[in-house]
C-alpha positions in Angstrom: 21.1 -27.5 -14.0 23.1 -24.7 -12.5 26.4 -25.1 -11.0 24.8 -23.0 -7.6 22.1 -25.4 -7.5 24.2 -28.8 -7.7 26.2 -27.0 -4.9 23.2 -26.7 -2.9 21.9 -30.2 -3.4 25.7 -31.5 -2.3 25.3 -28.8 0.4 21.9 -30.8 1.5 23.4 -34.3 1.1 26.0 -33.7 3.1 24.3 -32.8 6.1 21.8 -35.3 6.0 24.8 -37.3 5.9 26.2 -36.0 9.0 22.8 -35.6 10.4 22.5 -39.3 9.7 25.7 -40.1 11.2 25.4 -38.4 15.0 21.6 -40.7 15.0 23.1 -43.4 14.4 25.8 -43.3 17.2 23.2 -41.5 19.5 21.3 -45.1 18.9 23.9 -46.8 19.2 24.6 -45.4 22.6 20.9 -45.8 23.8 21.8 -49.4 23.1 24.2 -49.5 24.8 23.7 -47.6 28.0 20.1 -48.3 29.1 20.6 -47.7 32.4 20.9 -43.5 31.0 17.5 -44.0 29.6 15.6 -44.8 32.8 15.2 -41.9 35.1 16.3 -42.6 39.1 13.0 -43.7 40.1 12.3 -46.3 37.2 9.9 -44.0 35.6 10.7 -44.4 31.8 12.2 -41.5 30.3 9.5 -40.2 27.8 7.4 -39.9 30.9 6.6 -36.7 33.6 8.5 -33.7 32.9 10.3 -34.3 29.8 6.4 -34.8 28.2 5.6 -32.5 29.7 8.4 -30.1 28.1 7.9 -32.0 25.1 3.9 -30.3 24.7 5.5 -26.8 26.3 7.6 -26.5 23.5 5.1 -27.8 20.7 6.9 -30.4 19.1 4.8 -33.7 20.1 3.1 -33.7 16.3 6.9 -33.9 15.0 7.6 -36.8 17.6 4.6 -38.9 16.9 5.3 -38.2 13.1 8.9 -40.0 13.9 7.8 -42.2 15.5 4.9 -43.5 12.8 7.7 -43.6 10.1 10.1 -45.5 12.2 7.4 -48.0 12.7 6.8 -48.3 9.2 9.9 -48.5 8.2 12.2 -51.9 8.6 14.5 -52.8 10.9 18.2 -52.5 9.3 16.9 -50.4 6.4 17.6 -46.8 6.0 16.0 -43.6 7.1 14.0 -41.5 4.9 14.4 -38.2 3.8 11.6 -36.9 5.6 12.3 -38.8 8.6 16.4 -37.1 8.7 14.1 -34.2 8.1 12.1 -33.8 11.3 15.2 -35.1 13.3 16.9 -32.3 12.3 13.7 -30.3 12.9 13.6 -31.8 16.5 17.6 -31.1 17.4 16.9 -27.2 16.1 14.3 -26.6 18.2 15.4 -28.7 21.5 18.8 -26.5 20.6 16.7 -23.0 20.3 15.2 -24.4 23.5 18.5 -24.5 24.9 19.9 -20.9 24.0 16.8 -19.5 25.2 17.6 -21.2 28.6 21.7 -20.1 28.5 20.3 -17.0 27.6 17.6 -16.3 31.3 20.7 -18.0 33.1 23.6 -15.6 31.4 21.2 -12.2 32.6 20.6 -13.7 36.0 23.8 -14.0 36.8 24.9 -10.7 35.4 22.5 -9.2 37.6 23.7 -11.6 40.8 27.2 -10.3 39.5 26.8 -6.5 39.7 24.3 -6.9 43.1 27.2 -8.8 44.6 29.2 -5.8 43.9 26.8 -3.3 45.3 26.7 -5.9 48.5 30.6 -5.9 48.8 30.9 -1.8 48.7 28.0 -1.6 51.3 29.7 -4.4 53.4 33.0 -2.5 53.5 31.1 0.9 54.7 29.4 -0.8 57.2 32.7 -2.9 58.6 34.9 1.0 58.5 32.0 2.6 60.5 31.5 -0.3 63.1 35.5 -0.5 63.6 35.9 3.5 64.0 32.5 3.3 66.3 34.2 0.4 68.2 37.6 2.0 68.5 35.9 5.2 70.0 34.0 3.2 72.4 37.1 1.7 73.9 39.2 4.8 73.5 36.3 6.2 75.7 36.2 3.4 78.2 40.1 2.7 78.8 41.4 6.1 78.4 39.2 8.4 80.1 39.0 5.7 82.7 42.4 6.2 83.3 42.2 9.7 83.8 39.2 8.8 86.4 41.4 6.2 88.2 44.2 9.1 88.5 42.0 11.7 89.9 41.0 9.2 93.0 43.7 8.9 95.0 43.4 9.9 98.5 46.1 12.9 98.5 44.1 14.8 96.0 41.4 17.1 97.4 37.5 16.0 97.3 36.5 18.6 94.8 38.7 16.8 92.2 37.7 13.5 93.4 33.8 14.4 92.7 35.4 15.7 89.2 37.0 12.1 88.4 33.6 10.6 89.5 32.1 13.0 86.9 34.0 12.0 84.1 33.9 8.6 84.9 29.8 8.5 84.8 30.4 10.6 81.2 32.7 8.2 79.6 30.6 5.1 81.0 27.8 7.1 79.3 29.6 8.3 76.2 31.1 4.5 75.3 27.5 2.3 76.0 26.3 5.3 73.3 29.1 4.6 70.5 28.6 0.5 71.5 25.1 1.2 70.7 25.8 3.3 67.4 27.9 0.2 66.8 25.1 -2.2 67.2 22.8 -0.3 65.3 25.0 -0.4 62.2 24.8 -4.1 61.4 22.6 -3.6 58.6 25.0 -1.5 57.3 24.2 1.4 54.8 21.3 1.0 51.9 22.1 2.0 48.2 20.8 2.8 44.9 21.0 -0.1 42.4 21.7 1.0 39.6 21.4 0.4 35.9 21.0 -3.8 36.3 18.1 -5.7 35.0 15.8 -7.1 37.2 14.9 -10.9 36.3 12.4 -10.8 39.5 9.8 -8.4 38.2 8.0 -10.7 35.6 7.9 -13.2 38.3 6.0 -10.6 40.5 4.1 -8.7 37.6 6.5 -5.9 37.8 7.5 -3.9 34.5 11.2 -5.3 32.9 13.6 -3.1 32.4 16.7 -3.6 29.8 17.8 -7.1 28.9 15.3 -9.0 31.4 13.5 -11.2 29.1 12.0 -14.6 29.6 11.2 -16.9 26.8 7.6 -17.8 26.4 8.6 -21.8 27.1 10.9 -20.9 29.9 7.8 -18.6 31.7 5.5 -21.5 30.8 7.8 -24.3 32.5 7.7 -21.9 35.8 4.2 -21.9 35.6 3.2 -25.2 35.4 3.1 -27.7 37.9 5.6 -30.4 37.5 4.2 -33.9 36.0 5.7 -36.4 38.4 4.1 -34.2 41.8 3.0 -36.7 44.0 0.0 -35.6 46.7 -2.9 -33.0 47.1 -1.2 -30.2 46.5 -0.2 -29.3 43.6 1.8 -26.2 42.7 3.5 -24.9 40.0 7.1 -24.5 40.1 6.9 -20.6 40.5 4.2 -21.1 43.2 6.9 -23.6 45.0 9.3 -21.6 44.5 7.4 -18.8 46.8 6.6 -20.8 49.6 10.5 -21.3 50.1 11.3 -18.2 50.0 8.6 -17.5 52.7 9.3 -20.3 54.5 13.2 -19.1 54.5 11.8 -15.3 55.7 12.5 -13.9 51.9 9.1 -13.1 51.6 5.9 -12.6 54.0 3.6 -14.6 53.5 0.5 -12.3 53.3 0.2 -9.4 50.8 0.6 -6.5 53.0 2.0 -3.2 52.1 5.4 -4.2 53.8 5.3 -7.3 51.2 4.5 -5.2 48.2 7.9 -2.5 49.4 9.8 -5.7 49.7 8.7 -7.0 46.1 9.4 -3.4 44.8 13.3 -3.1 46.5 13.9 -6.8 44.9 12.5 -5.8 41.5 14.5 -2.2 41.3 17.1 -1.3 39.2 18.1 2.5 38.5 14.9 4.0 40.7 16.9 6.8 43.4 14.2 6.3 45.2 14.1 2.9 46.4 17.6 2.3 48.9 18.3 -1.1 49.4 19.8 -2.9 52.4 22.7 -5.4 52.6 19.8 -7.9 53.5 18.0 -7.0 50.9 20.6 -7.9 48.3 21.2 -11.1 49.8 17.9 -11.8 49.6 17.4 -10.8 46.2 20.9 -12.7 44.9 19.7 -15.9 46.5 16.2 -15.5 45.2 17.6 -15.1 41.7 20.2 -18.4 42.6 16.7 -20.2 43.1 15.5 -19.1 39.7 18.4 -19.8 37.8 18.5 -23.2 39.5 14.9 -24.0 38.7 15.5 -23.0 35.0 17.9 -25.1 34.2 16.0 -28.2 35.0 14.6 -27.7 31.8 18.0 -28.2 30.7 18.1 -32.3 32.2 14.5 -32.9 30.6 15.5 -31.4 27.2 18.0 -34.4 27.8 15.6 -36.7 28.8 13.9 -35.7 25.8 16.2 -36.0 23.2 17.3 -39.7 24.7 13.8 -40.8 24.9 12.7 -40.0 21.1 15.8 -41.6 20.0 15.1 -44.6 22.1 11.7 -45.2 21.4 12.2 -44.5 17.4 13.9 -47.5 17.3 10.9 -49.6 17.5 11.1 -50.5 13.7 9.1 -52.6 11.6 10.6 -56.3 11.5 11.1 -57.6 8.1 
């Protein structure tokens, strides 16, 4: 035998060591902290949505495989080979799982990142204009008014009374116009967004642009409707997540044109002609909030997960 492959085989050993190791104090610890098994409700925790993730990301024949040797196996003796085997199968793929998640949760908040930036600059334009619009406004009022007040007095002749009532009508006039202007520039300026990805458009059936990406078992976890949904209706998490944002005036709630421009200004990213509104960004950065928070549930039932199949493993065969 080859000095490479006894290195490999102590390579393998090793690891299964280690592997063996970490189950047995992740055992240990289900032993001793039931009360982390059981979910808030007293639903057990191989039930509802970590199943449910548990068919999503194909690994129930690996489970029930465990579970069948564990059950063979006696209580006190050792694992198997095979057994290490698909444990370490399970934590690579619950771990792949995991990246893909940190990986639609890192690109939505780069895009929230660079949005909020485009938000701030538009913010800023909006709060110079208003300020120079206000401060014209009361330059108009006070000082011209002044001027007015000066040309009344009785000593001065009617013609230049008539002319201070003149300019007092045109600088009422002139600052209710720049108080107006004023008004009118609450929503600020719109913008181009440029170069960002746009982790909305696959949720609307718009075409990704750079690094939006989501996994097939992240996608499939939005679109299916959560296991422990209590009632008649019975929407997916994605469809949920739509009726919030209509019910919180994000969205309308029919498909009319001025729904389909709205979809297109939150799915844009480098497009010169689509100008976005301060509203519009915070609507999109808090629709993107919602997303990432809906996502990373996946995270607490790929714990569920993991706690449950190491739980429920340990129903060995008594000797």
């Amino acid at each position: 035998m080859s000095q490479t492959t006894m290195n490999t085989i102590a390579e393998k050993r090793v690891s299964l060591a280690f592997l063996f190791i970490l189950l047995l104090a992740g055992s240990a610890f289900a032993q001793a902290n039931p009360e982390v098994i059981s979910s808030r409700d007293g639903r057990t925790s191989g039930s509802g949505d970590s199943k449910q993730l548990l068919q999503i990301l194909g690994l129930d024949p690996e489970v029930e495989r465990l579970r069948a040797l564990r059950a063979q196996r006696s209580c006190g003796s050792v694992a198997s080979v095979e057994e290490l085997t698909i444990r370490l199968g399970l934590l690579e793929s619950v771990q792949s799982a995991l990246l893909d998640v940190d990986g639609v949760i890192a690109e939505n908040l780069n895009e929230r990142g660079q949005l909020s930036n485009l938000r701030t600059s538009l913010q800023a334009r909006r709060d110079h204009t208003v300020a120079k619009l206000n401060a014209a406004a009361l330059i108009t009022g006070s000082g011209v008014g002044a001027v007015v007040s000066a040309t009344q007095f009785t000593t001065l002749s009617p013609r230049v009374n008539n002319v201070g009532d003149g300019l007092g009508i045109g600088a009422g006039i002139a600052s209710t116009l720049l108080a107006f202007m004023a008004v009118r520039q609450e929503h600020g300026p719109r913008g181009n967004v440029g170069e960002v990805p746009n982790m909305l458009a696959p949720l609307f059936d718009q075409s990704p642009v750079l690094n939006t990406y989501y996994p097939p078992a992240v996608i499939q976890y939005l679109q299916s409707v959560p296991a422990n949904v209590d009632g008649i209706e019975r929407a997916t998490r994605l469809e949920k997540l739509r009726m919030e944002w209509v019910a919180a005036g994000r969205l309308d709630a029919s498909d009319s044109v001025k729904q389909q421009q709205k979809i297109k200004v939150l799915t844009a990213s480098n497009d010169k002609n689509i100008r976005i509104s301060i509203d519009d960004l915070t609507d999109r950065i808090a629709m993107l909030a919602d997303v990432s928070g809906r996502v990373s549930l996946m995270k607490r039932d790929m714990g569920t997960l993991m706690r449950s199949y190491m739980s429920e493993s340990e129903s060995c065969k008594p000797q």
